[in-house]
Backbone as a printed PyTorch tensor [residue, N CA C, xyz], in Angstrom:
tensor([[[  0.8580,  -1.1760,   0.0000],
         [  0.0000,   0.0000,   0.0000],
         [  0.8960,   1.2280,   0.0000]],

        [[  0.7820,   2.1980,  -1.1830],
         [  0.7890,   3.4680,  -1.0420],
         [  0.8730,   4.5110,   0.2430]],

        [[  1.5820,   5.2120,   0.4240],
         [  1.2630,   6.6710,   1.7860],
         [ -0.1670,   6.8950,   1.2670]],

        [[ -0.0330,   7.5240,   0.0470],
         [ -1.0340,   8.3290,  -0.4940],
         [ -2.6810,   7.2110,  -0.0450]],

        [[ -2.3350,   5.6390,  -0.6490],
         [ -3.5540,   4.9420,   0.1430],
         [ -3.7260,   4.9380,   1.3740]],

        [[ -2.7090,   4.5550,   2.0310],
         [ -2.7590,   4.4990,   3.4120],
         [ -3.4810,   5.8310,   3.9740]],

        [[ -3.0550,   6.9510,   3.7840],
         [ -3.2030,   8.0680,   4.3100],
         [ -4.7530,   8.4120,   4.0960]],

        [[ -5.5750,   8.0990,   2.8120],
         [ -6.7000,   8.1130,   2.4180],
         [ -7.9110,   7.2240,   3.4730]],

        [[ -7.1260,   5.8080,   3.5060],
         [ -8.0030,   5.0520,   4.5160],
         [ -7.9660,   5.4010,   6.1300]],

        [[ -6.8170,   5.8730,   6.3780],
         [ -6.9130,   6.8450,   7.7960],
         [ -7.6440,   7.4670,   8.0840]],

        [[ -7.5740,   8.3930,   7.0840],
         [ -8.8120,  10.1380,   7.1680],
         [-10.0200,   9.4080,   6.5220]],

        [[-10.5340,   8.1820,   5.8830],
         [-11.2510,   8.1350,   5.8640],
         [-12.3910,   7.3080,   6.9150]],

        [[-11.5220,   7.0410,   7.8050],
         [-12.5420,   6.1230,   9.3110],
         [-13.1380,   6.9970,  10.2070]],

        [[-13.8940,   6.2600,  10.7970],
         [-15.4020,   7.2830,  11.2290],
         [-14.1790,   7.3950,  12.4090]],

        [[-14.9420,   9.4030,  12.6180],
         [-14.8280,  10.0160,  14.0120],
         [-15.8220,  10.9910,  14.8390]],

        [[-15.5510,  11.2700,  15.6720],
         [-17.2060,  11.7190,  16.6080],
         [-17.9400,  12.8140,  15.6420]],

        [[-17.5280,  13.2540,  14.8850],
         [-17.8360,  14.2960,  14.0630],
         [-18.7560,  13.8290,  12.5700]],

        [[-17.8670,  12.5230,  12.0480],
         [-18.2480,  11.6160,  10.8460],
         [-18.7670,  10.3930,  11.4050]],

        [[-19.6380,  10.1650,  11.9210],
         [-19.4080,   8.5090,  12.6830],
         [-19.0580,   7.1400,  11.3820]],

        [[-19.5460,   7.4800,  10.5040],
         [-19.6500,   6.7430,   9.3870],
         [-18.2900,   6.8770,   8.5890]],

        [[-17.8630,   7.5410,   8.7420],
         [-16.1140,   7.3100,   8.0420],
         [-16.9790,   8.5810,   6.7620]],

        [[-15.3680,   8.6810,   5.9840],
         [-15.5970,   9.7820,   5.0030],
         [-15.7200,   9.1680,   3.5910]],

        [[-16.0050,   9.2160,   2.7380],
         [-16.1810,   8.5420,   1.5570],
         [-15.0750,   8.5660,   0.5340]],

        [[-14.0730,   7.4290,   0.0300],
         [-13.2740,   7.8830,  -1.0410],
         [-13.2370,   8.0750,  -1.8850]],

        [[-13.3560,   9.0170,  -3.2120],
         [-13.7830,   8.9120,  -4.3590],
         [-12.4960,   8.3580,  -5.0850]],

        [[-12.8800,   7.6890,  -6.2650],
         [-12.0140,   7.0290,  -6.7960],
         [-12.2040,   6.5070,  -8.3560]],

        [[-11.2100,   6.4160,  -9.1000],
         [-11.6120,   6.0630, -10.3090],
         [-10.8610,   4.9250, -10.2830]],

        [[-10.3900,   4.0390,  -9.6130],
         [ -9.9330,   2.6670,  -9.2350],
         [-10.6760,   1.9480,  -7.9760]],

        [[-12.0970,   1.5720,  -8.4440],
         [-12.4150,   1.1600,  -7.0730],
         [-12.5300,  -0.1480,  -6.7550]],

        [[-11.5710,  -0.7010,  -7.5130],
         [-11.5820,  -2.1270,  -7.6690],
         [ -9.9440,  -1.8630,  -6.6150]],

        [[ -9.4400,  -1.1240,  -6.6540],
         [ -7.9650,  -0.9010,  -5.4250],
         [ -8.2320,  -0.9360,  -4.0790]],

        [[ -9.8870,  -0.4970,  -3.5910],
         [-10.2800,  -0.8590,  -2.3840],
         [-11.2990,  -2.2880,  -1.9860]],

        [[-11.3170,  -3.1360,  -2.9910],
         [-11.4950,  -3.9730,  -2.5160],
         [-11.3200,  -4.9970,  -0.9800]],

        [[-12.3260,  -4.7610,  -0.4590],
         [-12.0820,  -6.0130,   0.7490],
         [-11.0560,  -5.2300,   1.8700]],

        [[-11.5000,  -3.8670,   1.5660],
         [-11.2130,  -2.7190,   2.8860],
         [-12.5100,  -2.3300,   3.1920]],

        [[-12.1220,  -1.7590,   4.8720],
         [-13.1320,  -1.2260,   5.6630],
         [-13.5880,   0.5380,   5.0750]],

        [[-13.6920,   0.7330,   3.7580],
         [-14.2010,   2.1390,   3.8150],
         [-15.4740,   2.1860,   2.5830]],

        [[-15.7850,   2.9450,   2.6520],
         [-16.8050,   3.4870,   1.1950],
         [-16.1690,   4.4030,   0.5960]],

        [[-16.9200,   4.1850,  -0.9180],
         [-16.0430,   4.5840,  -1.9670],
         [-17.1410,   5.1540,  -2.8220]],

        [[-16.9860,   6.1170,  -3.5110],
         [-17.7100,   6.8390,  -4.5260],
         [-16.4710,   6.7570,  -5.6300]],

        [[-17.6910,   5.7410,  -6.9560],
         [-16.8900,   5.2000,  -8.1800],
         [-17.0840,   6.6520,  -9.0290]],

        [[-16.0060,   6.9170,  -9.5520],
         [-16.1340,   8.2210, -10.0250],
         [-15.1550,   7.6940, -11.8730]],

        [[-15.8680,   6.3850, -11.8060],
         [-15.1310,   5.6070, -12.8440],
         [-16.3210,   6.0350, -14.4750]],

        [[-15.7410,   6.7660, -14.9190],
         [-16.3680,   7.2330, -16.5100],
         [-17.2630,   5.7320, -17.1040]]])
């Protein structure tokens, strides 16, 4: 894994503010497969 992934799935886990985690948008969303986040396919 990437910083740049890593760093994405960090900021994206729920906190008292987000409880639900933040959403990643992505035009590879087949790269988060069989991780704990949601993803907005932003795949054309």
């Amino acid at each position: 894994m990437s910083w740049a992934a890593a760093h994405s799935q960090y900021a994206a886990q729920p906190t008292p503010d987000r409880p639900d985690g933040a959403i990643i948008a992505t035009t590879a969303p087949e790269r988060w497969g069989g991780e704990a986040v949601r993803i907005l396919d932003l795949t054309p």
